[in-house]
C-alpha positions in Angstrom: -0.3 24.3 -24.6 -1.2 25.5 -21.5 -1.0 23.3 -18.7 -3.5 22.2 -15.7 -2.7 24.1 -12.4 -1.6 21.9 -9.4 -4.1 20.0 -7.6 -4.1 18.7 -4.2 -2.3 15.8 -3.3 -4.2 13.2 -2.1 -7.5 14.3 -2.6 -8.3 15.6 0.4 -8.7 18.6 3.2 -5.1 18.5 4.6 -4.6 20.3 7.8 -0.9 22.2 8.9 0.2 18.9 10.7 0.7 15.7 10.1 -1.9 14.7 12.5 -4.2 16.7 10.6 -3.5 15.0 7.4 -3.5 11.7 9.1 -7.3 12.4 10.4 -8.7 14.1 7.1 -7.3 10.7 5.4 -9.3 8.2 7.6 -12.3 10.2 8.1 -14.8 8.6 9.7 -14.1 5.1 7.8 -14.2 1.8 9.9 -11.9 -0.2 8.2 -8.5 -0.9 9.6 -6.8 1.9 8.3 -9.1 4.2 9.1 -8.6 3.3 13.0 -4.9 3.2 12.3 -5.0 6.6 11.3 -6.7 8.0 13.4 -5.3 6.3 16.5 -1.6 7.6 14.6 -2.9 11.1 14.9 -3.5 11.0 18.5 -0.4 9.2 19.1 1.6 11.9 17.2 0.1 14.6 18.9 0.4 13.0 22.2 4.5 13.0 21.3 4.0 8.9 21.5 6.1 6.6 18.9 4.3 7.8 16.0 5.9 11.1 16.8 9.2 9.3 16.6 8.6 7.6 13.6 7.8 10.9 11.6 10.3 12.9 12.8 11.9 14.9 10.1 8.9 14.6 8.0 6.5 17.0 9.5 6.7 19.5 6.7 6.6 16.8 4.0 5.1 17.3 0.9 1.3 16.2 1.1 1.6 14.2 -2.0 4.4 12.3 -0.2 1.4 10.4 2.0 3.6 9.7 5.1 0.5 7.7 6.6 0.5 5.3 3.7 4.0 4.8 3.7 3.7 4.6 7.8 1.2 2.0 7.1 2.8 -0.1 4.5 6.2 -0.2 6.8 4.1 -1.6 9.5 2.5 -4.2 6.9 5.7 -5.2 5.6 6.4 -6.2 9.3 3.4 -8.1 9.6 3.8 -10.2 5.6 7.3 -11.0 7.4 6.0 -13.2 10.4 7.9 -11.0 12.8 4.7 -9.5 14.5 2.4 -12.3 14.8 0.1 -10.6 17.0 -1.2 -7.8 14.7 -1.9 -10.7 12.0 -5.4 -11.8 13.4 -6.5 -7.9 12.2 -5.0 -8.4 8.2 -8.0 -9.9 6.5 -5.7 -10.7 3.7 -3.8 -12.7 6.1 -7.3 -14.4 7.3 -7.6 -12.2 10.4 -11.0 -11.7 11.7 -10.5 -9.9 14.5 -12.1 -6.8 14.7 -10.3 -3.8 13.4 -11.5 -1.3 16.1 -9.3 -3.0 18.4 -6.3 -3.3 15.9 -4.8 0.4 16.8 -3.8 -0.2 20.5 -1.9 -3.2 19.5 -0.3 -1.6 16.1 1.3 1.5 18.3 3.3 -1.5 20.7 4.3 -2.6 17.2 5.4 1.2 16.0 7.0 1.9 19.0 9.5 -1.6 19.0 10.8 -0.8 15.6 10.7 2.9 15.4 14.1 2.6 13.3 13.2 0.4 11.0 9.6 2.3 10.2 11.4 5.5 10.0 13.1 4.0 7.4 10.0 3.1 5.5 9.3 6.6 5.3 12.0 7.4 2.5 9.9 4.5 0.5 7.6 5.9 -2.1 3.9 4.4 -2.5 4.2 1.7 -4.7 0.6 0.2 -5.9 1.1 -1.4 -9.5 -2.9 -1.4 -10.0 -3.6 -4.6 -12.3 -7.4 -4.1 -12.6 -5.9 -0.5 -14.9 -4.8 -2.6 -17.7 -8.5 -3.0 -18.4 -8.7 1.1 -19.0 -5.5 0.5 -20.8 -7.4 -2.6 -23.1 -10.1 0.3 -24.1 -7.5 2.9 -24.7 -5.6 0.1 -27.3 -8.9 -1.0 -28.8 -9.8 3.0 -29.7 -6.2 3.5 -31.0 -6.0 0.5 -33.6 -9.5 1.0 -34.5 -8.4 4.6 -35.6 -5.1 4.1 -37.1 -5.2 1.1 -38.7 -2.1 -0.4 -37.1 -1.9 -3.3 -35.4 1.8 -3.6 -34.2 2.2 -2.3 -30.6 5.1 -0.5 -28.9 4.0 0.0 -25.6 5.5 2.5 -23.3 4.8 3.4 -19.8 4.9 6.4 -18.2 5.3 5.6 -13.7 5.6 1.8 -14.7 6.0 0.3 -11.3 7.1 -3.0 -11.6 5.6 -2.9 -15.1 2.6 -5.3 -14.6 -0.1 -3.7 -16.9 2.5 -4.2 -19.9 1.6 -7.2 -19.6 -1.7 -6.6 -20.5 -1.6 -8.7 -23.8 -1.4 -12.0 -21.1 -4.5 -10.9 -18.9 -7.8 -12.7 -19.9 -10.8 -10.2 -20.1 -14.1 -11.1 -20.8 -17.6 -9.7 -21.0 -21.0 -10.4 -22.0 -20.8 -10.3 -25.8 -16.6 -10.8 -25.8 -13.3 -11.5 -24.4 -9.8 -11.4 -25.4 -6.6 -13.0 -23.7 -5.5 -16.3 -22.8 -8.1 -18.1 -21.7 -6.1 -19.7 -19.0 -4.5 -17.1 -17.8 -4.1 -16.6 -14.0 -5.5 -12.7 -14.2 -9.0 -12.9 -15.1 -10.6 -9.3 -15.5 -14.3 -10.6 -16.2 -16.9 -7.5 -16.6 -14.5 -5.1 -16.3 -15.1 -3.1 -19.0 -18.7 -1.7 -18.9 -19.8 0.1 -22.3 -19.9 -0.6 -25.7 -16.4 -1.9 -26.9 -14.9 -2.2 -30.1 -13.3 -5.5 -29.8 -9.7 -5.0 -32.1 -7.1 -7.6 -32.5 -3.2 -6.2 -31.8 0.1 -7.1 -31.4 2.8 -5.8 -28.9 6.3 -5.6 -30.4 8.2 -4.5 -27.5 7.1 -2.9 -24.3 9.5 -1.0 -21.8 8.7 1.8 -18.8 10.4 3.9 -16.9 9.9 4.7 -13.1 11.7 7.0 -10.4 11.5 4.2 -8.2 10.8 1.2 -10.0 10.2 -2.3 -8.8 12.1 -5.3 -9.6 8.7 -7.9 -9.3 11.2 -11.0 -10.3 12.7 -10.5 -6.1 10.9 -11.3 -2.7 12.0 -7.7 -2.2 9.9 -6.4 -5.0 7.0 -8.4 -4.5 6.5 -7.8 -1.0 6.7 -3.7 -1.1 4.2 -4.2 -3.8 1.8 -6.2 -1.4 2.8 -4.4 1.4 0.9 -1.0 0.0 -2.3 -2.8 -1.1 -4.6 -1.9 1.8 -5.1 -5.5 4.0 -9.0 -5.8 3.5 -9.1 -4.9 -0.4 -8.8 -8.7 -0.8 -9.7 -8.3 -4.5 -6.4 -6.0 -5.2 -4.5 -9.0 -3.4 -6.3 -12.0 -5.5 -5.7 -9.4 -9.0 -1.9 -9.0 -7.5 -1.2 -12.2 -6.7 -2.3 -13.4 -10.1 0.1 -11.2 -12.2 3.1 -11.5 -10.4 2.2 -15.4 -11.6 2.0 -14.1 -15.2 5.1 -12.2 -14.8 7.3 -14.8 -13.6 6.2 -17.0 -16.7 7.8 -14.1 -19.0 10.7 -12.3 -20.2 11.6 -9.9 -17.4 10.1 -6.2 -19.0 12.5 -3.6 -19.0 12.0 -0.8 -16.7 14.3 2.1 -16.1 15.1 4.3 -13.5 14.5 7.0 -15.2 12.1 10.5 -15.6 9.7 9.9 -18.1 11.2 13.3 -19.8 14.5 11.7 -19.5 13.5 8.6 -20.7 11.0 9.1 -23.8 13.1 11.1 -26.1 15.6 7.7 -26.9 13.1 5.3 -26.0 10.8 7.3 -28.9 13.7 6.8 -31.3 14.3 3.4 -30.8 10.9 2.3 -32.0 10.7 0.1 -34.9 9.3 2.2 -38.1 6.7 -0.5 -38.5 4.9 -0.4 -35.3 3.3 2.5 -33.3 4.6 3.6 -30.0 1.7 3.7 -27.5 2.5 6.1 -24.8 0.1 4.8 -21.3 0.3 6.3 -18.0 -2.1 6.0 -15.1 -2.6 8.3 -12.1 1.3 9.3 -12.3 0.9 13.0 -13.5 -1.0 14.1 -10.8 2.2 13.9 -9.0 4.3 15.3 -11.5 6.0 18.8 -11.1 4.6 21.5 -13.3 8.3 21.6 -15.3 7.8 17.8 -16.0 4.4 17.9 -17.0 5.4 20.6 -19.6 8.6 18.5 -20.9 6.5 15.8 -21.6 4.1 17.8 -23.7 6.7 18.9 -25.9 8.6 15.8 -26.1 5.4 14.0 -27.5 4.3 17.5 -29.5 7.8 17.2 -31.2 7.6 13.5 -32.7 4.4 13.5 -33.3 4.9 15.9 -36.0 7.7 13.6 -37.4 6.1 10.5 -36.6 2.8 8.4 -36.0 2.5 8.2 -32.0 -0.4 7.4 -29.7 -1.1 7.9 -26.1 -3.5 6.2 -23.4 -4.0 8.0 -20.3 -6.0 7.4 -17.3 -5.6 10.6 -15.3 -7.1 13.0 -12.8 -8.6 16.0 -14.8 -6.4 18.7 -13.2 -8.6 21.5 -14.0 -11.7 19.8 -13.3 -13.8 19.0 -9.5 -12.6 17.5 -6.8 -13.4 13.8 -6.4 -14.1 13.4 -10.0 -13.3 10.1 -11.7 -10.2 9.7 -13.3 -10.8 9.3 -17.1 -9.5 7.6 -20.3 -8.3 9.7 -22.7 -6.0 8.9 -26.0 -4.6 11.2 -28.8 -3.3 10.1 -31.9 -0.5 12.0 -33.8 -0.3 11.4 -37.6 2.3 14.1 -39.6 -0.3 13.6 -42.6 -3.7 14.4 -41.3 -5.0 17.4 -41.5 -5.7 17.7 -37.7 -3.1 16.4 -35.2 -3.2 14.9 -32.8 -7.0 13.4 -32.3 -8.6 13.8 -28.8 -11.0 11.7 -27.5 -12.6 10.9 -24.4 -13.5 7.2 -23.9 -15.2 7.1 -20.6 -14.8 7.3 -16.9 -12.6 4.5 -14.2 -11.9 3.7 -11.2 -9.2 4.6 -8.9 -7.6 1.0 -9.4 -8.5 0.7 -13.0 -12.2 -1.7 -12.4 -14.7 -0.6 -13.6 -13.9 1.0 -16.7 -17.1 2.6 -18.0 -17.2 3.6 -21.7 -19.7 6.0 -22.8 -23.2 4.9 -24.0 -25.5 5.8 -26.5 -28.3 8.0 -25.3 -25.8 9.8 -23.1 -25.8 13.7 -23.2 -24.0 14.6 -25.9 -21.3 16.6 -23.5 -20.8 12.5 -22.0 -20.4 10.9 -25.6 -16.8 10.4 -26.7 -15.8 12.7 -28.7 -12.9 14.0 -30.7 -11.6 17.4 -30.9 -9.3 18.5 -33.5 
């Protein structure tokens, strides 16, 4: 196999500073965070308590997004009651005040607890996107469809706290179908957009590793989780609040600290013989180092020519544009087949998994889904 080069981590024109980066993030956005970042940038450049804050980090990785983790520092202050006065600019919170006056007031805030936000710093970005589960849903719905097998082992690849294995308890429904508990306190109406071809499954087990999981059954957990959902996205918070419900109505999932090259090879073998493992991963491998990427590969090229495996992805295209979509793929090993594994292409998603959109009839036939032996 050969594998994708590196792409740029975020997406976007980083500059040699962290000032830079902090600017090409916000652009010229008018949200809270986009004042925050910007007002961040002059502060750092101005050797204010930004400065502080970062020090030690200013030849950080890009993909380590100090800003975000910055940000998500200040809003764990803020979900803690202990600085009531930036509240009235969280519109998860209710604020309403205006966020073009938030940034004066957020850098009084930065510089009274530089210690504690430099700390933040060492915290990875921690998102746990519920509204992926529905690219996960299509993914499960192609795999069944073509193997025949019903009985799920699901496995994730960057699990978080685990939350889309629990897809199975989400409700989804669309014009013409829906699947789930009807009652259930995640509701993901419409979104899936497409034709789908509704299959019923079973999961058997479900487990996940992460490098830095999250335990979602502690107010510790929970609130690093909330704390990196941006403040006015107040859909993300209504989707997050809703399945930490659903997971704290089930049996904790197992997820292990652990590399996914690490982990796979004995979580493979420990799959019953009589369901298939399901290997799903969502925007995780655009952070992955080259080495692991290619461990990975060859961990899943070497069972699946011993055993039936599947894999859902929603991923980046490494090789292709710049602010593409990430997309759906799955591949489907099977020792007896003549070709294996099965590509296919399902369709286009979101950044936070909603909406999914499958390919349609009519589409170019480059667009179509397609498998490639």
């Amino acid at each position: 196999m050969s594998l994708p080069r590196a792409r740029s981590v975020p997406d976007w024109d980083s500059g040699d500073t962290l000032a830079d980066r902090f600017r090409a993030h916000a652009g010229d956005t008018e949200h809270l965070y986009g004042y925050a970042m910007r007002g961040m940038a002059n502060d750092w450049e101005a050797g204010g308590p930004t400065q502080l804050v970062c020090r030690g980090y200013e030849t950080a990785p890009h993909g380590a997004v100090i800003q975000l983790r910055l940000l998500a520092g200040v809003f764990r202050l803020v979900l803690t009651g202990r600085t009531p006065e930036l509240g009235p600019y969280y519109p998860c919170l209710g604020g309403t005040d205006p966020a073009s006056q938030a940034w004066p007031v957020m850098r009084e805030v930065i510089a009274a607890h530089i210690a504690e936000l430099h700390e933040a710093l060492t915290v990875a970005p921690q998102t746990n996107e519920v509204g992926r589960a529905a690219a996960l849903l299509a993914g499960l719905f192609d795999i069944v469809a073509t193997s025949g097998v019903r009985r799920i082992a699901l496995l994730e690849l960057g699990a978080s706290a685990g939350l889309n294995l629990l897809v199975d308890r989400y409700h989804f429904e669309s014009r013409d179908w829906r699947l789930g508990p009807a009652d259930s306190p995640v509701q993901l109406i419409g979104a899936i957009e497409g034709p789908v071809n509704l299959q019923s499954f079973e999961i058997v087990d479900r487990a996940g590793c992460d490098l830095h999981p999250v335990d979602a059954g502690t107010a510790t957990g929970r609130l690093l989780l909330r704390s990196f959902v941006w403040p006015f996205d107040l859909h993300r918070h209504v989707r997050l609040a809703a399945a930490l419900r659903v997971a704290a109505l089930q049996p904790q999932v197992r997820i292990d600290h652990a590399a996914a090259s690490d982990w796979l090879p004995r979580t493979l073998g420990a799959v019953s013989p009589n369901a298939l493992p399901v290997v799903w991963h969502s925007i995780t491998q655009l952070y992955w180092p080259s080495a692991e990427l290619a461990a990975v590969e060859a961990i899943l090229d070497r069972y699946g020519r011993m055993h039936r495996l599947a894999e859902v992805s929603m991923e980046f295209d490494l090789t292709g544009p710049r602010h593409a979509k990430p997309e759906i793929r799955t591949r489907l090993w099977n020792p007896d087949a003549a070709h294996s594994p099965r590509h296919r292409l399902l369709g286009t998603v979101h950044d936070h998994g909603i909406p999914v959109t499958l390919a349609r009839a009519g589409q170019p036939e480059g667009d179509l889904p397609r498998y490639v032996a």
